[in-house]
N, C-alpha and C positions, 0 to 999 in steps of 0.2 A: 296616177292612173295605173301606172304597173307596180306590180310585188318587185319587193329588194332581189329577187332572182332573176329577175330580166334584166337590170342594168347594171353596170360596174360601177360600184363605190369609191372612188379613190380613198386611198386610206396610206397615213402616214406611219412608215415605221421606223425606228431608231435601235440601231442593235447594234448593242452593248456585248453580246455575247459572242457571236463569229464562229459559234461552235455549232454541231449537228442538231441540237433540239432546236436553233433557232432556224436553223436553215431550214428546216422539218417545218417548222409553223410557217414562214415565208410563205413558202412553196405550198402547204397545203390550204392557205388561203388564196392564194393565186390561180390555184388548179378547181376553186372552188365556185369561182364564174360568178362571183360577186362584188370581187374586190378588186380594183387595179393597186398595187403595191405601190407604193412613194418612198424611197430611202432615204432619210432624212440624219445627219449627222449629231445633231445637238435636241437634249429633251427638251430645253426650256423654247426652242424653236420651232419645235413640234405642238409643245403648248399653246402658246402664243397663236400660231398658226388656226389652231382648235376652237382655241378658246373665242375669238375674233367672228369667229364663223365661216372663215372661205374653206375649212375642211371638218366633215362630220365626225370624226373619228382619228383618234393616232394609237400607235399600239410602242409601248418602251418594253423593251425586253434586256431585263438587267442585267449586270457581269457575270460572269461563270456560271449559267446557269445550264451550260452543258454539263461543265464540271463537278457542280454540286451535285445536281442529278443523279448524276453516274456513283458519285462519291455513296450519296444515300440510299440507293440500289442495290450494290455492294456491300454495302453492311446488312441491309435485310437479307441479301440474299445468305451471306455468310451465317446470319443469327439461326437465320432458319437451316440449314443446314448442319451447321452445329448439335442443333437439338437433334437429328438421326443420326449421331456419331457421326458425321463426314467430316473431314479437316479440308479446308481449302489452302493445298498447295500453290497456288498459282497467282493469287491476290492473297493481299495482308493488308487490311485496310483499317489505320486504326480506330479504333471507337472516340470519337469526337462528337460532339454537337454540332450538328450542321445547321445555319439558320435558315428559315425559311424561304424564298426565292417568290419575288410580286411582278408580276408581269401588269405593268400600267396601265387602264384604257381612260384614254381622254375620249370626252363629247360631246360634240358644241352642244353648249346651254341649251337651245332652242330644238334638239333633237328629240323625237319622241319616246318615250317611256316604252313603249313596245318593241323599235329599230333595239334602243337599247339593250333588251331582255333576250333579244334573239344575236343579238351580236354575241352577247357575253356567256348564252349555252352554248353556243357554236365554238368560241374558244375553249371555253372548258371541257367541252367534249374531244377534242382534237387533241389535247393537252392528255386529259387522262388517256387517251391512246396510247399518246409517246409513253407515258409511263409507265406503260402496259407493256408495251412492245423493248423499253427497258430493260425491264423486271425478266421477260424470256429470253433478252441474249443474253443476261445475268446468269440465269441460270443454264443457259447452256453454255456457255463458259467455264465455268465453275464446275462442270459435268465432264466437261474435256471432249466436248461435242463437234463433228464437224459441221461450219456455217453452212456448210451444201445440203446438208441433213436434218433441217430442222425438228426441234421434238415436239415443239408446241405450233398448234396452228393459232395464230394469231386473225384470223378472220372469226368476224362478229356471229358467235352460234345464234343468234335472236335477231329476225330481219321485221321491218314494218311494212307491209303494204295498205296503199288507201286502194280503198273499193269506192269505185265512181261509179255514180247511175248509168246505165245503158239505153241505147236507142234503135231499133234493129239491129241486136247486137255490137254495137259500136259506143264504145264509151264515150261521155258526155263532160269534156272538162271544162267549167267553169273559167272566165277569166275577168277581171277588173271592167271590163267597160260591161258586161253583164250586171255588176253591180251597180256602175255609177251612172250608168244610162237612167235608169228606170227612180234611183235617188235624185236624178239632179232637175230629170221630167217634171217630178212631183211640184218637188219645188215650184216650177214654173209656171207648173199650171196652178197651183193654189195662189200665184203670187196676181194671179186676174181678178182676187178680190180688192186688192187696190185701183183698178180703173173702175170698174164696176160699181164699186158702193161712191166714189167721187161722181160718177157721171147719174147715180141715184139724186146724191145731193145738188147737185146740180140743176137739177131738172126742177128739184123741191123751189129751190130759191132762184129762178129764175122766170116761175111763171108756169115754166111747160106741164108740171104735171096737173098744173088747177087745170090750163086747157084741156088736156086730155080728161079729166073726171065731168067736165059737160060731153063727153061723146057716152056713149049708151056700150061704154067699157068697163068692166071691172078689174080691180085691182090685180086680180091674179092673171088675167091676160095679159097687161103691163108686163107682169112678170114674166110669164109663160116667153114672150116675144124675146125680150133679155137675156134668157135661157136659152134659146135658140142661137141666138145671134154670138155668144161667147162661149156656145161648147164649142162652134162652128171652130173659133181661135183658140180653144183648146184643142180641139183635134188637128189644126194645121199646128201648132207648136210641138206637139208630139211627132209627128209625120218628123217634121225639121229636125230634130232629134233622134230618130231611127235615122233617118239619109246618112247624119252624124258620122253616127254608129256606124253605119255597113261601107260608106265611101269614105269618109273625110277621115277616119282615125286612122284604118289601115297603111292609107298616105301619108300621117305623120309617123310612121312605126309604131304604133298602140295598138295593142289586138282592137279586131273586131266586132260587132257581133253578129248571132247569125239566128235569121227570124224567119227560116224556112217551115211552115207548117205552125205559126204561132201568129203570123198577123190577123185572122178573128179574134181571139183570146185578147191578144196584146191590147185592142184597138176598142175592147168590152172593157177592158179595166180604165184605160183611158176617158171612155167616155164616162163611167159611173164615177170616177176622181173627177172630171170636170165637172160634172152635176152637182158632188160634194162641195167645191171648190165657188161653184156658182151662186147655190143655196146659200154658203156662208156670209158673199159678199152682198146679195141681194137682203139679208136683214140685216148686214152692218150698214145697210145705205139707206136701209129704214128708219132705222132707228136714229143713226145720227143727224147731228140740224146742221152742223157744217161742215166744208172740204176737207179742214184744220180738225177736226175729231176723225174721220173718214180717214185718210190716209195713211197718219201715222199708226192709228191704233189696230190699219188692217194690216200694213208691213211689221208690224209688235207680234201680231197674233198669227201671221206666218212663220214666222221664226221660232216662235213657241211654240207653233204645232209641228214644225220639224224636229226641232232638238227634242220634242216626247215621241215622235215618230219613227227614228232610227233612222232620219238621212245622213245626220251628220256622228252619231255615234251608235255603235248596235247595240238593239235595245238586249243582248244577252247580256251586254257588257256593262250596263249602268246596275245600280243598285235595288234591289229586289222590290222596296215601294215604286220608284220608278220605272220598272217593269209594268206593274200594277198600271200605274197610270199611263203608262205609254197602252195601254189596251184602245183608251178613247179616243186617241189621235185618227183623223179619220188617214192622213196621210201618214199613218201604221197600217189602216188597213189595204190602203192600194199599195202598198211600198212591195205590203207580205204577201199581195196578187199578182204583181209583178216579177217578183222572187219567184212563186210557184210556177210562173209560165216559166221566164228564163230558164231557172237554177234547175228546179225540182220535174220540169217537164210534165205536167201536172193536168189531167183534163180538165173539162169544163165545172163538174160536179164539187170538184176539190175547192174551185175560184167562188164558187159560189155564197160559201158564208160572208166574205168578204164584198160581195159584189152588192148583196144583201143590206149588208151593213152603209156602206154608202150609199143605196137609195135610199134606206129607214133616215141617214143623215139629212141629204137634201131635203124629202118629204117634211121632213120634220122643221126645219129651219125653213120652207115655205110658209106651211101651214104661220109658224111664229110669226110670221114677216105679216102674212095677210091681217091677223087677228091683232097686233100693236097696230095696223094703220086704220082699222076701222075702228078700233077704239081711239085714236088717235083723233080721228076725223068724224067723231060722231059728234051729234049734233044735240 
């Protein structure tokens, strides 16, 4: 539920070196409100430990790598110097081959490909720092410069700011339970096609629906009533969900969310997903003759209308045909209406195409329900 920024990682580290670049990394992941340090004496301990899975991560930081460092530093610094006529008096460093220095990251197997990719810019940005910041007392060294007077400013000429949406002036940040509320809702309410097409078949093979076709009813009333009766449990399962959200996370320490000036909005999308949601189940319970086709093949085809939906991965992130196809998922379309109330702050006009799209769904999967049962039962 939270980004790696909100909590501390423990993470195991083994240092080999004892010198300032490693105290430098220590410490600057320490101060970096993500990681709690673990010092750990032996690598293949550290491994082991890793590898096993009781910890996500260990960092080996090998011998001399303060010394190498430095060593390598020193000679650029001197090369280059050299080339402007300057002799350096005060180092003499010979010209050696220094071999390269590997700072190890273990990670449990089962870690994500992402944690990963952000762990290991993060080090190597911190890294190229040190070497940065090397490279300038090299050279002011070498210059005969006093440390009190520095020559080089070593702060980052090029800074990043995000620009977040505004709301009477007041910036709008985004945080995890704004995502996974309105993902996990979807879910749940699309998952009412499994009672619903069972208690369809049900009815078929039990009698009740012959009874009900001597009353001077038609089929779409049937439906119409059914409709009614499970948006009603779509909309109480969404309520349950907001309560979630606004009392119950905060209490666990998870952000919250906050659905001031968005419960219309919120409670339009919820209802045209339920509709969606509904429609789907009432012609799978059409269509199928028994509980044993009904059930499984309605929890089959929840699953696969989320994983093309972007509950469980975003749809930027999959593969560009699968972009494609995640268009039809109807729980793409409320996913990306819920997004726009939350996220994007979004009026009514914007929700619209999307809201659209889920009625043209249900309409559409009625109409199909109505016209297989009269053909079905025609005489």
């Amino acid at each position: 539920f939270k980004t790696i920024s909100d909590i501390k990682i423990p993470v195991l580290v083994v240092d080999n070196d004892k010198g300032e670049v490693s105290k430098n990394i220590i410490e600057n992941l320490s101060n970096s409100n993500s990681f709690q340090m673990l010092q750990k004496s032996s690598e293949e301990e550290a491994k082991e430990a890793v590898f096993s899975g009781k910890y996500q991560l260990a960092i080996v930081i090998p011998k001399n790598l303060s010394a190498s460092l430095q060593k390598k530093v020193d000679q650029n610094v001197e090369g280059i110097l050299s080339k402007f006529g300057l002799e350096a008096d005060t180092l003499a460093v010979a010209k050696e081959t220094i071999p390269q220095k590997e700072v190890r990251l273990y990670f449990d197997p089962a870690t994500q490909v992402s944690f990963k990719s952000s762990v290991k810019n993060g080090i190597d940005k911190m890294i190229s720092k040190i070497e940065t910041q090397s490279i300038y007392n090299a050279f002011q060294t070498e210059l005969g410069e006093e440390d009190t007077e520095p020559i080089f400013e070593t702060e980052n000429f090029i800074a990043f700011k995000e620009i977040l949406p505004t709301k009477n002036n007041e910036e709008i940040i985004p945080n995890s339970a704004q995502h996974n509320i309105p993902a996990w809702t979807l879910f749940a309410i699309f998952f009412i096609i499994v009672p619903l097409s069972i208690n369809l078949v049900k009815e078929k093979n039990q009698g009740t629906f012959v009874r009900l076709r001597t009353q001077p009813v038609n089929y779409a009333t049937v439906l119409g009533g059914k409709t009614i009766v499970y948006l009603i449990v779509c909309l109480i399962q969404f309520t349950l969900m907001l309560l979630v959200g606004i009392f119950l996370f905060p209490v666990m320490g998870l952000p919250g969310i906050d659905v001031s000036g968005k419960l219309p909005m919120l409670y339009m999308v919820a209802l045209f997903s339920g509709l969606a949601a509904i429609g789907l189940g009432l012609l799978l319970g059409t269509i199928a003759k028994t509980q044993e086709q009904a059930a499984p093949f309605g929890s089959t085809l929840v699953v696969i209308l989320a994983a093309l939906g972007g509950v469980w991965v975003p749809v930027f992130a999959m593969p560009k045909i699968m972009q494609i196809i995640s268009k039809i998922s109807p729980m793409n379309w409320g996913l990306e209406a819920f997004y726009d109330v939350f996220l994007r702050n979004v009026g009514f006009v914007k929700i619209l195409p999307e809201i659209l799209l889920l009625l043209l769904f249900f309409l559409t999967t009625i109409v199909i329900a109505i016209i297989y049962n009269q053909r079905k039962n025609a005489v």
